[in-house]
MARSEFI-979507 format. One record per residue: residue in three letters; x, y, z of N, C-alpha, C in turn. Coordinates in steps of 0.2 Angstrom, whole numbers, padded with zeros to 4 digits, always signed. Layout:
REM residues N
ALAXYZXYZXYZ
...
***
This chain:
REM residues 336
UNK+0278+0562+0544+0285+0561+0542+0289+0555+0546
UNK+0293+0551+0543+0296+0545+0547+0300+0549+0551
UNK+0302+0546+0557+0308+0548+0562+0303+0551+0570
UNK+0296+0551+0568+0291+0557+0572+0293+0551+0578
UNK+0290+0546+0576+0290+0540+0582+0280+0539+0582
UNK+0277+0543+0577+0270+0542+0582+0268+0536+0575
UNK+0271+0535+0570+0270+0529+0566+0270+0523+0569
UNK+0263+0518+0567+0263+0511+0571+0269+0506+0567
UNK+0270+0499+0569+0274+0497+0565+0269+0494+0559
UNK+0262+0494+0560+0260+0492+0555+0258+0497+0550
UNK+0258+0503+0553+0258+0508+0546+0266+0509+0543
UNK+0270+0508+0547+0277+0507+0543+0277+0501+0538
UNK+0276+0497+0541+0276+0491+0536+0270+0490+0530
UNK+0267+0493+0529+0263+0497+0525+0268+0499+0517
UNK+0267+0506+0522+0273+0509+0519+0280+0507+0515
UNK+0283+0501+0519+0287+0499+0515+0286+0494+0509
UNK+0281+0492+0510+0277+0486+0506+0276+0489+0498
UNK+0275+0496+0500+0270+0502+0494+0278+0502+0491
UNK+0283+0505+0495+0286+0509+0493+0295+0505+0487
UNK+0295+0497+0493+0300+0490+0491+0297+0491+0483
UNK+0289+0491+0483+0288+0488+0473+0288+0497+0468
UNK+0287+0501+0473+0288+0507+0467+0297+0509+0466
UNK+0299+0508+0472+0306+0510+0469+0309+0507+0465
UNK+0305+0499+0461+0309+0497+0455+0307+0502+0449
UNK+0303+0506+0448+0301+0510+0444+0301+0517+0443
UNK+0305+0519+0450+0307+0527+0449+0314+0529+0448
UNK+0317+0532+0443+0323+0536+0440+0327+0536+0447
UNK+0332+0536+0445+0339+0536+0450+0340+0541+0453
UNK+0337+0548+0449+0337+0554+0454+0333+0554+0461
UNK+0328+0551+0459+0324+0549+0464+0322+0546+0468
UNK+0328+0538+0467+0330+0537+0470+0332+0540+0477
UNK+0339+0541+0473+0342+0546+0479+0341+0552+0482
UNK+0337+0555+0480+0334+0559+0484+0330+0555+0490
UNK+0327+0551+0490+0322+0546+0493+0326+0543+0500
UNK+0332+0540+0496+0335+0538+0500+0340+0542+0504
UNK+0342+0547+0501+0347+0554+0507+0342+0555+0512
UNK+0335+0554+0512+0328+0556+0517+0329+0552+0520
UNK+0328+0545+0520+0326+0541+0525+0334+0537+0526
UNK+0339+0542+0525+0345+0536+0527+0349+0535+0536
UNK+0342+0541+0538+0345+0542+0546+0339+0544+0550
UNK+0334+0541+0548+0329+0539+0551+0330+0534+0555
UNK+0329+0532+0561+0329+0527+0565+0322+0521+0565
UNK+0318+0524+0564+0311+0517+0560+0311+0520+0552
UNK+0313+0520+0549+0313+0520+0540+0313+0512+0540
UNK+0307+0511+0534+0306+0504+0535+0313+0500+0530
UNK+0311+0495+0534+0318+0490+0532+0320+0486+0526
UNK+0314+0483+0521+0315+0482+0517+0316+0488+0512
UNK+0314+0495+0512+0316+0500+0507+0325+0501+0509
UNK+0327+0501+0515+0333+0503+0517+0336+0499+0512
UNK+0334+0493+0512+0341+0486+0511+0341+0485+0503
UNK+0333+0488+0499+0332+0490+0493+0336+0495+0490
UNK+0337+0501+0491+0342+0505+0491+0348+0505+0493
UNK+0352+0503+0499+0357+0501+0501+0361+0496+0496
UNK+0357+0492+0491+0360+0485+0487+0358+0489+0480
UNK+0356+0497+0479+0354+0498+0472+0362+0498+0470
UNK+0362+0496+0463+0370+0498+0461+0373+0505+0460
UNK+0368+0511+0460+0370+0517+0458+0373+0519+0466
UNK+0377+0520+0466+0382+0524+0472+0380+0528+0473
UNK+0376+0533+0471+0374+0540+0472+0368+0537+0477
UNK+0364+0531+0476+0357+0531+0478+0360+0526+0485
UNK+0365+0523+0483+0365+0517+0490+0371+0522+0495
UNK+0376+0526+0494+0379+0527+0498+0376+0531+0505
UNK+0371+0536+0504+0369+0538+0511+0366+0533+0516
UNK+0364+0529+0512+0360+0525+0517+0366+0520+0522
UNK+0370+0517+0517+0374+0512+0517+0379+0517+0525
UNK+0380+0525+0522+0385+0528+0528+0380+0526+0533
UNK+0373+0528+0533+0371+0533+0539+0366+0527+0542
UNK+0363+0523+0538+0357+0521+0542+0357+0516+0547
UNK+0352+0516+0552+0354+0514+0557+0348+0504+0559
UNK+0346+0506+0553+0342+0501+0551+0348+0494+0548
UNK+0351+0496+0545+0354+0490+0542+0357+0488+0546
UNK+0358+0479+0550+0361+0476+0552+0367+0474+0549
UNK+0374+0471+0554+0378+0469+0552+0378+0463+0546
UNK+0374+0457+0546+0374+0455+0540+0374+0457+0535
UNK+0368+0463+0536+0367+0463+0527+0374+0470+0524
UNK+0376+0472+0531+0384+0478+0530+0388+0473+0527
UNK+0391+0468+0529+0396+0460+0527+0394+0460+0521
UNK+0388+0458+0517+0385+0456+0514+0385+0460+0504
UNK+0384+0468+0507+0383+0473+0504+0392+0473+0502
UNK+0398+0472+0505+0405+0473+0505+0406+0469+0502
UNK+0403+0461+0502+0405+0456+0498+0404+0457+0491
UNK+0399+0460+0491+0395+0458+0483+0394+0465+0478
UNK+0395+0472+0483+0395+0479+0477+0399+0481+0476
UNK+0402+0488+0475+0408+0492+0472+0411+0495+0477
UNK+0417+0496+0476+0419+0499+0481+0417+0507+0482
UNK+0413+0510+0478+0411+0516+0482+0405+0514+0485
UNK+0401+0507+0484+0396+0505+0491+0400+0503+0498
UNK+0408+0500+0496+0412+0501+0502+0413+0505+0506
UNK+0415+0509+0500+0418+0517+0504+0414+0521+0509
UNK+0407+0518+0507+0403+0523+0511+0402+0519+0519
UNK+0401+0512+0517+0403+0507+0522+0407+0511+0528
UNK+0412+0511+0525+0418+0512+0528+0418+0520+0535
UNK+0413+0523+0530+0411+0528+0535+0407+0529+0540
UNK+0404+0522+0540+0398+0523+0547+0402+0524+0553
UNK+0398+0525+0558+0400+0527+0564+0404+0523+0568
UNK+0400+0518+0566+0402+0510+0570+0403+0505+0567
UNK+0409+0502+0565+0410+0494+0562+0412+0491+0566
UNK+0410+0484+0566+0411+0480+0569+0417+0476+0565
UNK+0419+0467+0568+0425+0465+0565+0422+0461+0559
UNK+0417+0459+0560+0415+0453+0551+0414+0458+0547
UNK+0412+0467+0547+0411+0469+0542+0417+0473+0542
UNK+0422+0475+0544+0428+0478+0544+0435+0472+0539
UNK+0432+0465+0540+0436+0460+0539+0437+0461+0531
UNK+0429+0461+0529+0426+0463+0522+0430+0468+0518
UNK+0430+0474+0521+0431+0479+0520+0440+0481+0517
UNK+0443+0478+0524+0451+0476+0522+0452+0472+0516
UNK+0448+0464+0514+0450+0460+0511+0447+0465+0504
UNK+0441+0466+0503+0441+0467+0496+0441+0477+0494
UNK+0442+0480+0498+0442+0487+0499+0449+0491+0495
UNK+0447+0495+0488+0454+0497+0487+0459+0500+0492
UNK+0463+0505+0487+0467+0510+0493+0463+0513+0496
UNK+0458+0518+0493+0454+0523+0497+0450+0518+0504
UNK+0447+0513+0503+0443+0509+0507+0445+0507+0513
UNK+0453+0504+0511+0457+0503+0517+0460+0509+0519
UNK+0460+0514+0519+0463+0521+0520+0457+0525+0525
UNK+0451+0523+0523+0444+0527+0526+0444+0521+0534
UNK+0443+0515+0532+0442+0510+0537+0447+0510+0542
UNK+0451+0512+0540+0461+0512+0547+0458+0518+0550
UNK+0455+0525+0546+0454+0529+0550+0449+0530+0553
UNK+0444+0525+0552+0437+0526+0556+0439+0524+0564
UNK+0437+0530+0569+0440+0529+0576+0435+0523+0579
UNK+0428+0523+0574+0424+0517+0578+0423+0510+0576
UNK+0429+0512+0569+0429+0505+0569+0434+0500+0572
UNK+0433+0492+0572+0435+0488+0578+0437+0482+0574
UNK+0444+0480+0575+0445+0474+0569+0449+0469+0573
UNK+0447+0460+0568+0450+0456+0572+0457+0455+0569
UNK+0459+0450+0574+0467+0449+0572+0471+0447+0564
UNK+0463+0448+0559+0465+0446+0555+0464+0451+0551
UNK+0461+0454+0550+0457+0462+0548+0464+0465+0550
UNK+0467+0467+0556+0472+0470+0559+0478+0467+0555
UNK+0481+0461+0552+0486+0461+0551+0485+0461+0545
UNK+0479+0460+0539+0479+0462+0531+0479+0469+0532
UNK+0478+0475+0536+0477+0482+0534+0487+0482+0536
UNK+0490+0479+0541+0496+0478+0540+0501+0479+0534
UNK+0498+0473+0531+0499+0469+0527+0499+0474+0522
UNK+0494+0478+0520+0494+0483+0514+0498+0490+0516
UNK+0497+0492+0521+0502+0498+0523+0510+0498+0521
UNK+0514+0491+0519+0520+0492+0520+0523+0494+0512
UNK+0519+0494+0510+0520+0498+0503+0514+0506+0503
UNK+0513+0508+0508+0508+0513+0507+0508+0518+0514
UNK+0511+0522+0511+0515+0528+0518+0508+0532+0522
UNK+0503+0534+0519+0496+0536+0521+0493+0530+0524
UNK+0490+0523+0525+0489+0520+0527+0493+0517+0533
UNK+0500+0517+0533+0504+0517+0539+0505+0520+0543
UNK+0502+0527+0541+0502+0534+0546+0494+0532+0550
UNK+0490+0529+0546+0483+0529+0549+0483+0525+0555
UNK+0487+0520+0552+0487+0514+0558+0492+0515+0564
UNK+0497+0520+0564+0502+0519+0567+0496+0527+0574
UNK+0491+0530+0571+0490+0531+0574+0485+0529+0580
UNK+0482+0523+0576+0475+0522+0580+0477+0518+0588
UNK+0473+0522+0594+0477+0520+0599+0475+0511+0600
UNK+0469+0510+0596+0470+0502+0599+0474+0495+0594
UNK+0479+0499+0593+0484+0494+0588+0488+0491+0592
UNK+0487+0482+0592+0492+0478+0596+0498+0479+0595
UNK+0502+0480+0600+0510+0482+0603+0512+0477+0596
UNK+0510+0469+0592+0514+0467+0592+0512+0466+0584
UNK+0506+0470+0582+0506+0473+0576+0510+0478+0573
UNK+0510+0484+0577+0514+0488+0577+0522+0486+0576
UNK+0523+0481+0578+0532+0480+0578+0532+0477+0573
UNK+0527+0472+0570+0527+0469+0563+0526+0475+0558
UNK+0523+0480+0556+0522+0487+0550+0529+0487+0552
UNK+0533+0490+0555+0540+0490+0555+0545+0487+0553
UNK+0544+0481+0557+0549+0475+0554+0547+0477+0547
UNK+0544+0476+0545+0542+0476+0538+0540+0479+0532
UNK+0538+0485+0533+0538+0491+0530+0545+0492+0526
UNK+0541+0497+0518+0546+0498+0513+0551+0504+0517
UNK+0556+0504+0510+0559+0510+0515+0556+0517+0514
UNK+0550+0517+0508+0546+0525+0507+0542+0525+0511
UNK+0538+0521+0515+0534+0521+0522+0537+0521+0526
UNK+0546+0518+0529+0547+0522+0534+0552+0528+0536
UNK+0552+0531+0527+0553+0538+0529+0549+0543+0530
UNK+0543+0538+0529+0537+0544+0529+0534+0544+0536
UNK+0534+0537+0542+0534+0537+0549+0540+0540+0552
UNK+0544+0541+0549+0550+0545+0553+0550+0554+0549
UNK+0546+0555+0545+0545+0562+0544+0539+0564+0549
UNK+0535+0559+0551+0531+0562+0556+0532+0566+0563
UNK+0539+0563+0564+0542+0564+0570+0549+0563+0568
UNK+0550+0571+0568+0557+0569+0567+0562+0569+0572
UNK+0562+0570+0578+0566+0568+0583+0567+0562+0585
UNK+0562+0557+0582+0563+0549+0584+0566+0548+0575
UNK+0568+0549+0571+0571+0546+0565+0574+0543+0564
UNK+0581+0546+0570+0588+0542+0570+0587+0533+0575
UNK+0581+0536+0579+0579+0530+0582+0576+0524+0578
UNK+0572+0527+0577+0569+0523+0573+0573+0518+0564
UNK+0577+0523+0562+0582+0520+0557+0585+0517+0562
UNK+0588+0517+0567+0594+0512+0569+0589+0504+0572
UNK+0581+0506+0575+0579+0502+0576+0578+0497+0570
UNK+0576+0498+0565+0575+0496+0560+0579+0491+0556
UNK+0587+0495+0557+0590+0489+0554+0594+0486+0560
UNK+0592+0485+0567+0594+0481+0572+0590+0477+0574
UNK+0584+0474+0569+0578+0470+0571+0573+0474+0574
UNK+0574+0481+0576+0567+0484+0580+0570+0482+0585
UNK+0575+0482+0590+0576+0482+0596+0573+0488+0600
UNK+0576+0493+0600+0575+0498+0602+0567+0500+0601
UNK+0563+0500+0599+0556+0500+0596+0554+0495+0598
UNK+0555+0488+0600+0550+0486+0603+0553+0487+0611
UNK+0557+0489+0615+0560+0493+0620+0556+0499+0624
UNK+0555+0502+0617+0549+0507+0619+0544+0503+0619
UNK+0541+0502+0614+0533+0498+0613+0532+0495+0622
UNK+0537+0492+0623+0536+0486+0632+0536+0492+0637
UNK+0541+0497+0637+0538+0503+0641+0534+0506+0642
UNK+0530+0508+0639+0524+0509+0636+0517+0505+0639
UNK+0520+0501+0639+0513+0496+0637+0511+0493+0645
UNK+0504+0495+0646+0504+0493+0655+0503+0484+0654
UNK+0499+0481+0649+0497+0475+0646+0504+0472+0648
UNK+0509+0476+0645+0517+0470+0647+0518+0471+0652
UNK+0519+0476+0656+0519+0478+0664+0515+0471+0670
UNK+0508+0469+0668+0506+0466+0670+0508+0460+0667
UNK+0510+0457+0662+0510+0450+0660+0516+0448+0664
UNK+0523+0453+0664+0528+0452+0666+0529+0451+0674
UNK+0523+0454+0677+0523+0454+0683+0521+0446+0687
UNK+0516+0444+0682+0511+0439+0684+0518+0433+0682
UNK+0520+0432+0678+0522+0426+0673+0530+0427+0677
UNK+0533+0431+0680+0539+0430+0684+0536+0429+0691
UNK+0533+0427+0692+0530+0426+0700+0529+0421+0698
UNK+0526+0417+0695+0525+0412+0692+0534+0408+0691
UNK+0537+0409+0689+0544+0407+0687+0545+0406+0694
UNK+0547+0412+0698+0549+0411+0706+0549+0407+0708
UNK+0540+0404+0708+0537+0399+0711+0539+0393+0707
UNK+0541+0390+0703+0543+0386+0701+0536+0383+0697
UNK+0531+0388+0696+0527+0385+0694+0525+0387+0685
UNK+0532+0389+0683+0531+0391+0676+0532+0385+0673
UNK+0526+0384+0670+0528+0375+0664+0526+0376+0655
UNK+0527+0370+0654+0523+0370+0649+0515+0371+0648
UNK+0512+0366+0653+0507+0367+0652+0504+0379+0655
UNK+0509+0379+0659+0508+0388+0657+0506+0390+0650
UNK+0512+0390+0648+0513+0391+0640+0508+0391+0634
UNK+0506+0384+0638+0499+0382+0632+0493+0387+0634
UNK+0494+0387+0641+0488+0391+0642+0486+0399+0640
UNK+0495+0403+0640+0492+0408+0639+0491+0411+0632
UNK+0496+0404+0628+0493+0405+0621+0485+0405+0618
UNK+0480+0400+0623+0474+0399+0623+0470+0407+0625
UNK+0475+0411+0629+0472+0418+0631+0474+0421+0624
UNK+0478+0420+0620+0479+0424+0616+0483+0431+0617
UNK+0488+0427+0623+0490+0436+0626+0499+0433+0623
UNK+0499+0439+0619+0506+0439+0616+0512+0442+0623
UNK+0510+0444+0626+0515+0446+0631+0518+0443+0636
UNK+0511+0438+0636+0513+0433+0644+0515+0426+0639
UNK+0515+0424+0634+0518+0420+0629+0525+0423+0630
UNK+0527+0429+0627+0533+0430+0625+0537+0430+0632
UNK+0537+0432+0638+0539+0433+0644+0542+0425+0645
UNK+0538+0419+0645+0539+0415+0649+0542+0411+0644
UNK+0542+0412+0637+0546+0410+0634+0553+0414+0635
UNK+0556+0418+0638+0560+0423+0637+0565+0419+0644
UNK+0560+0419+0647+0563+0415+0656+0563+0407+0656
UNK+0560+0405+0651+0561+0396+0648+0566+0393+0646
UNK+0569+0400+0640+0573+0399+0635+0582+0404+0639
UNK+0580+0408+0642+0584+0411+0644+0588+0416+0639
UNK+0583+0418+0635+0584+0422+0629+0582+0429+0630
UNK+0586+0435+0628+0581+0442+0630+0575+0440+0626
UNK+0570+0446+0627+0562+0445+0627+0563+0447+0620
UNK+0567+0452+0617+0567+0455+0609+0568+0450+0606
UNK+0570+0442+0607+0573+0439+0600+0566+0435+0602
UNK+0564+0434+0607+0557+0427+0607+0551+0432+0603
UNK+0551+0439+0605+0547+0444+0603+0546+0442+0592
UNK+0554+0443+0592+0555+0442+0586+0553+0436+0582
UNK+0555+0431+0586+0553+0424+0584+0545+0422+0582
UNK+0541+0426+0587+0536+0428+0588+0533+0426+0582
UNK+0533+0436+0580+0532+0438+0575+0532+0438+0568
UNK+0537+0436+0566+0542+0433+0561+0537+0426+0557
UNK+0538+0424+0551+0534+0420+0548+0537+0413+0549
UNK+0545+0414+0548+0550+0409+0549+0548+0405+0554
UNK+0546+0398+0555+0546+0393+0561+0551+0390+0562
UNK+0558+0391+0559+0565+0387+0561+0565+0390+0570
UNK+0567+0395+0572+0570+0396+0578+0561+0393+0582
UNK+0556+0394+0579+0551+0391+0587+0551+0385+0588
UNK+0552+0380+0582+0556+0373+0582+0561+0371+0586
UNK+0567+0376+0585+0575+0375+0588+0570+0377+0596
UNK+0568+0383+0598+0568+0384+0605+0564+0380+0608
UNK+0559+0376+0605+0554+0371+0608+0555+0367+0610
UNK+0560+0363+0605+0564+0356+0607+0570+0355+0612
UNK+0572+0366+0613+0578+0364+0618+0577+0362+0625
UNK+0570+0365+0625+0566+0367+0630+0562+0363+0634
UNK+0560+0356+0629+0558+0349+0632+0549+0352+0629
UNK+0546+0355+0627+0540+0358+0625+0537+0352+0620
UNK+0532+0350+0619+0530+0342+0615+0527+0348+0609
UNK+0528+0344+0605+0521+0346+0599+0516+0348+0599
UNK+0511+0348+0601+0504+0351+0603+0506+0357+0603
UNK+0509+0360+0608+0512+0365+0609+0517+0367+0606
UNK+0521+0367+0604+0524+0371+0599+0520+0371+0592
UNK+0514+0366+0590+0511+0369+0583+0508+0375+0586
UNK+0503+0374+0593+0502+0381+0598+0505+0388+0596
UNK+0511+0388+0596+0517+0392+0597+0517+0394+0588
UNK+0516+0390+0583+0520+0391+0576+0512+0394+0574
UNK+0506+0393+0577+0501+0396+0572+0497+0403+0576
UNK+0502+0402+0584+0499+0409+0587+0504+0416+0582
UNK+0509+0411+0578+0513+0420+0576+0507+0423+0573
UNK+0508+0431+0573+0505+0437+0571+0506+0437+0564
UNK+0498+0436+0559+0498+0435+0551+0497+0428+0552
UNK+0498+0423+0554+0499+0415+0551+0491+0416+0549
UNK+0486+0418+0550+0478+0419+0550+0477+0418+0543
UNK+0482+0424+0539+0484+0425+0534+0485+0420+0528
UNK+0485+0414+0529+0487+0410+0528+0482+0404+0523
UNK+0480+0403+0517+0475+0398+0519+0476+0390+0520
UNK+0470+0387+0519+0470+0383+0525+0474+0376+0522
UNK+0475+0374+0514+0479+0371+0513+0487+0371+0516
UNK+0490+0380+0512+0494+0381+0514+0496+0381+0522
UNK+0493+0381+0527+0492+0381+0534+0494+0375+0537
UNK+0490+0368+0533+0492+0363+0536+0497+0360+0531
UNK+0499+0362+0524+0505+0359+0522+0511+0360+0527
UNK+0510+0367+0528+0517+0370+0533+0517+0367+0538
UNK+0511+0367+0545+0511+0363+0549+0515+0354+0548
UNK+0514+0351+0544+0516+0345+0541+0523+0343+0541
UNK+0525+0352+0537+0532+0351+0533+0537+0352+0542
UNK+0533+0356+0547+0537+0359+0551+0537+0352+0558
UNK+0530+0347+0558+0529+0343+0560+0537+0338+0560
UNK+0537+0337+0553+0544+0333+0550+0548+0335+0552
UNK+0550+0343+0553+0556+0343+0554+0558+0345+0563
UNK+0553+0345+0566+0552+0344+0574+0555+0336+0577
UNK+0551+0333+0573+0554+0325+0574+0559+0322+0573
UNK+0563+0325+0566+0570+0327+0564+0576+0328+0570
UNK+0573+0334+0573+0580+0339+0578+0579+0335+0582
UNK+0586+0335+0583+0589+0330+0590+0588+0337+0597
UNK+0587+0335+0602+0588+0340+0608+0593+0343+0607
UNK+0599+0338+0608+0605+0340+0611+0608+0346+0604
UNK+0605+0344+0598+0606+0349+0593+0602+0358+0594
UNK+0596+0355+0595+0593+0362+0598+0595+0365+0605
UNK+0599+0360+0607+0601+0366+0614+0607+0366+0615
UNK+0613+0365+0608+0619+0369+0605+0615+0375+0601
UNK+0609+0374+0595+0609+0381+0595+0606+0386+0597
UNK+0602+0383+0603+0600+0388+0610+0605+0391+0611
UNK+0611+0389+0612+0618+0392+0616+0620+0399+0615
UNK+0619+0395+0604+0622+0400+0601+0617+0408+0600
UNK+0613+0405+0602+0608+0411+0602+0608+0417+0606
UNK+0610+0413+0612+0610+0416+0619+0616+0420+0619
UNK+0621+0418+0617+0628+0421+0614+0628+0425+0610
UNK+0623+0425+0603+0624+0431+0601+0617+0437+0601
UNK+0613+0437+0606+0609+0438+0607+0611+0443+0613
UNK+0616+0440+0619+0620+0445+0624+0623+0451+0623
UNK+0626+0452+0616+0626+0457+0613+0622+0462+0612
UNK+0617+0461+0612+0611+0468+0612+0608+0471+0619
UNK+0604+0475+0617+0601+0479+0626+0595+0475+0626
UNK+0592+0472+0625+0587+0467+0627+0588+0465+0634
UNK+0583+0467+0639+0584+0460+0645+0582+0455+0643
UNK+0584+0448+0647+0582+0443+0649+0578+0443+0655
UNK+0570+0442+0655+0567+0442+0660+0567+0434+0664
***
C-alpha cells in the first residue's frame, strides 16, 4: 500500500505509468474511490495525482485537489485558472495556500470560494488578492465578517472594507459587537476617524513607524528622499506618518488620502510640499487597490494626473494645504 514508505521511487513510477493510462478508462465511480485513497498519501505517484486532480468530475478531483500533498503550487494556480468552481472550492480548503494560488482563487472563485478562502486560517495573500476579497465583501455581510476577523489583515485594508462597505454589511459588523455600534456608525459617517484611532492604538507596526519616522523629523533628517524610501518598504505607516509631519496634517486625513482612489488631494499635498514627480506617482500608485487597476487604465490615469501635477501652481496647493489644515483641526486626529 502506498504511504508505507518501503516503495522505491522506481516502483512508484511504475505504478503510476500503469495506472496515468488506465484511469482514462475506468467509470467515475472509480475514479473517485481511487482518488479519495491516494489523496493524502505523501508518495502517491504524481502523474496519477494531477490526472485526477484536472478530471472534470468534482467528485473524482476534489479530495485530491483538498488534501494532497503531491500537488505543487503551479499545477494548484493552474487547476483555479482553468476548472469549476467546485475544483476551486476544494482548493480553497487545503491547509496551506499560498499568494499566486489564493490570487486565483479571489479573482475567479464564486461567493462560496471567496467565503472558504477569507476563512482558510492558512491561507496567505498578496496586496492584491487582499484588496479583491475587499473589494467583494462590501456588498456581502458573511465575507466581511470573515475578513474582519482574520488576525493578519492590513490596519489599512481594514479601514478601506469600512470606508466602503454597504450599509447591509455594516449592520451586520456592528451586529457582531454591539457595544462598538454607535462607535462604529458615528465612525463611518465621520470618514472612519474614530476607527482608524483605534486601528493605530492597536497596532504595534504604527507604534514603531511613529517612533522611528519622528526621530527622524527631530533630526531634521526627514526628507523627501525618506518618503521615497519608505514607500519602496511598502510600509503604509511610516509613509502616512511622515507625510502627516511634512504636511502638518492630522495622520486621519493623510491616512485617508491614502487609501482613497481620488489623487486630487496627493497632487495638492505633494506640490505644497516641494515633493517632484517620481514621487508623488510613488505616493498615487502606493494607494491600497490602485493594483486593482489595469494596466492601460493605470497609465492613462498616471498621464491624466501627470498633467494636472504640472498644471498646480505651488502657491495654489499651499492655499489649499491651509485650508485643509483648518478644516481638518476640527477633528480628534493628532498631528504627529
Amino acid at each position: 500500500m502506498f504511504g508505507s514508505g518501503k516503495f522505491t521511487d522506481e516502483q512508484i513510477e511504475l505504478f503510476d505509468e500503469v495506472m496515468s493510462t488506465l484511469l482514462k478508462h475506468i467509470e467515475c465511480t472509480a475514479r473517485a474511490a481511487f482518488g479519495s485513497r491516494l489523496s493524502r498519501l505523501p508518495d502517491a505517484p504524481r502523474r496519477t495525482i494531477r490526472l485526477l486532480a484536472f478530471d472534470d468530475a468534482p467528485e473524482v478531483a476534489a479530495p485530491v485537489l483538498e488534501h494532497s500533498p503531491r500537488l505543487d503550487e503551479a499545477s494548484l494556480a493552474e487547476n483555479a485558472r482553468t476548472k469549476s468552481q467546485d475544483h476551486l472550492l476544494a482548493i480553497a480548503g487545503r491547509i496551506r495556500l499560498r499568494e499566486p494560488v489564493t490570487d486565483v482563487l479571489v479573482e475567479r472563485g464564486n461567493n462560496a470560494v471567496a467565503l472558504r478562502t477569507a476563512g482558510n486560517g492558512g491561507a496567505s495573500f498578496s496586496a492584491q488578492g487582499m484588496s479583491g476579497l475587499v473589494r467583494r465583501a462590501r456588498d456581502n455581510g458573511a465575507l466581511a465578517m470573515c475578513i474582519w476577523a482574520r488576525p493578519d489583515i492590513p490596519r489599512e485594508t481594514l479601514l478601506k472594507l469600512f470606508v466602503h462597505a454597504s450599509e447591509m454589511v455594516r449592520r451586520k459588523l456592528e451586529a457582531a459587537d454591539p457595544r462598538q455600534a454607535a462607535l462604529i456608525r458615528s465612525a463611518i459617517a465621520e470618514g472612519s476617524d474614530e476607527l482608524q484611532s483605534m486601528a493605530r492604538a492597536g497596532s504595534s507596526e504604527h507604534a514603531r513607524a511613529l517612533a522611528e519616522v519622528r526621530s527622524l523629523h527631530s533630526g531634521g533628517q526627514l526628507d523627501e528622499a525618506r518618503v521615497l524610501g519608505f514607500i519602496g518598504e511598502k510600509s503604509f505607516d511610516k509613509t502616512a506618518v511622515a507625510l502627516s509631519l511634512m504636511t502638518d496634517l492630522p495622520i486621519g486625513a493623510i491616512e485617508r488620502a491614502l487609501i482613497r482612489s481620488e489623487p486630487e488631494q496627493i497632487l495638492i499635498l505633494a506640490k505644497a510640499i516641494g515633493l517632484s514627480w517620481d514621487t508623488t506617482k510613488a505616493l498615487l500608485t502606493f494607494q491600497p487597490g490602485s493594483a486593482q487597476e489595469s494596466q492601460e487604465r493605470s497609465k492613462e490615469r498616471l498621464e491624466e494626473c501627470f498633467a494636472s501635477f504640472l498644471r498646480l501652481k505651488p502657491n495654489t496647493a499651499k492655499a489649499a494645504l491651509q485650508f485643509y489644515r483648518l478644516r481638518e483641526r476640527a477633528g480628534r486626529d493628532p498631528v504627529y
